[in-house]
N, C-alpha and C positions, 0 to 999 in steps of 0.2 A: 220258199222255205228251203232252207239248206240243212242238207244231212251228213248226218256223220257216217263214218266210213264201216260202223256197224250196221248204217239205216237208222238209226234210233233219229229223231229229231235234235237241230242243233239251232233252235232260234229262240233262245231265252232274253226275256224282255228285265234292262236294266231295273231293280228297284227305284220305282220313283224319288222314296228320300234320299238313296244314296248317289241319285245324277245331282240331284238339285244341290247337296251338301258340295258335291265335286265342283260343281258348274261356279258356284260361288267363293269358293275356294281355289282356284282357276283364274278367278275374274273374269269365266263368263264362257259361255259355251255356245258355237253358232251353226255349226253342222256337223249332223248324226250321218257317219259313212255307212253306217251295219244297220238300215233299219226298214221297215215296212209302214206304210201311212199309219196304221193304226198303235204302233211301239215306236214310234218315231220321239227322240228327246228333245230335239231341236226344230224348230218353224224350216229351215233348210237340211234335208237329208237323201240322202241316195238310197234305193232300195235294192235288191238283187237284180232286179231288171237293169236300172240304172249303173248295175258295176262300178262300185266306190272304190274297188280298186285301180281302174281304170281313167276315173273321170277327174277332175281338179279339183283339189283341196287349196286353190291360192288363196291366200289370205286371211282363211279361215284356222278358228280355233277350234279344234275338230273332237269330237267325241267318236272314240273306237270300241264298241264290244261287238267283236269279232267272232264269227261261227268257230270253234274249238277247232273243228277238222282241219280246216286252213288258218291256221293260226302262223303259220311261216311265210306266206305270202302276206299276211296284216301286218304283218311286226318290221318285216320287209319294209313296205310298202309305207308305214308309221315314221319309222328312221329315215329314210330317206326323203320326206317330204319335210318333215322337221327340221333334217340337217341342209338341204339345201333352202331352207327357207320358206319354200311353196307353201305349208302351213305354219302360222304363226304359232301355235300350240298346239300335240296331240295328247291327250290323254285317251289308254287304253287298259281298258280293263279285261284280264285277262288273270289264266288260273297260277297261282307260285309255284311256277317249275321251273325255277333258278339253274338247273342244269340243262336245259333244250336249249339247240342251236337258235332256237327263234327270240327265248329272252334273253338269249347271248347278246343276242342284236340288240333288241334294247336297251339292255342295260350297261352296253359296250358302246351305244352311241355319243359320239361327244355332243349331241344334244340332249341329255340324258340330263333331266334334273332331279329325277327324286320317284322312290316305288312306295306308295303307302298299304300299309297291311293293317285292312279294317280288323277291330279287336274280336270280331266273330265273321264267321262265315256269310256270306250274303246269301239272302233268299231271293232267288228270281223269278220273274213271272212268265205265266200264258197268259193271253186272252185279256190282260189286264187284273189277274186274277194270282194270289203268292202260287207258286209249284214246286216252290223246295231248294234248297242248294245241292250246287254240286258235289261228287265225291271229293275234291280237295278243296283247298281254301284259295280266295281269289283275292288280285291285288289290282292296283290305280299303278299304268307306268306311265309318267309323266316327261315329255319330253317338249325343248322348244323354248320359248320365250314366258321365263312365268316369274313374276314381281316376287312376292316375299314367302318364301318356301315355309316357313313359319303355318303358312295360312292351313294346309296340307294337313297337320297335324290334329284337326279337329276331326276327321275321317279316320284316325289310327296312325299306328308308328310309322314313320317316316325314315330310310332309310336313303341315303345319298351315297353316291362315289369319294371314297376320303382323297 
């Protein structure tokens, strides 16, 4: 379990409907890099132990919700595997702080397709269990290889690089 820099706990488990809406809307989603056996979104995923920052995302179309505290090493680490290819697609979900160095990065990568802003706030889970949203409002940054942007829009507004 990874902790925020208060100590408070930093490992909220994605809403199930809102992976599955993304995953399909994606065209498909096949390794959870932020997850633990039991929050795990994808049959292939890396857990803390395993260092999904560290390990190989080739190929894969990667699913990112990333512990808050280190959110500039994921975002980091998202761009760069997207833009050189090693992941075929990442989608990361992460909180709308359009002014941080970290969604600079995202949003500045020239892999960069598209940030969706679901039309409410997500509820995230413990234990499998709702626990609440966070204090801001959270978004899908999509970056990489993804068919028809279009599809995106069924999760909330879609906002692209003009």
């Amino acid at each position: 379990m990874e902790r925020a820099r208060d100590g408070a706990r930093d490992d909220w488990e994605t809403p199930p409907e809102f992976f599955a809406a993304a995953a399909a809307a994606v065209g498909g989603l096949d390794l959870d890099v932020c997850a633990a056996a039991e929050t795990a979104k994808c049959a292939r995923y890396y857990s803390v132990d395993d260092d999904g920052l560290s390990a190989s995302w080739a190929g894969a179309r990667v699913w990112c919700n990333p512990p808050y505290a280190e959110l500039r090493r994921w975002a980091a680490r998202a761009a760069e595997a997207a833009e050189s290819g090693e992941a075929l697609l990442v989608a990361v979900l992460a909180p709308l702080r359009l002014e941080t160095r970290w969604a600079d990065r995202l949003l500045g990568s020239p892999a960069f397709r598209g940030l969706v802003v679901p039309p409410r706030r997500l509820a995230f889970f413990r234990g499998g269990v709702e626990a609440g949203s966070p204090p801001m409002a959270t978004g899908l940054y999509v970056l990489g290889q993804l068919g028809d942007l279009r599809a995106l829009g069924r999760l909330g507004r879609v906002l692209v690089r003009a």
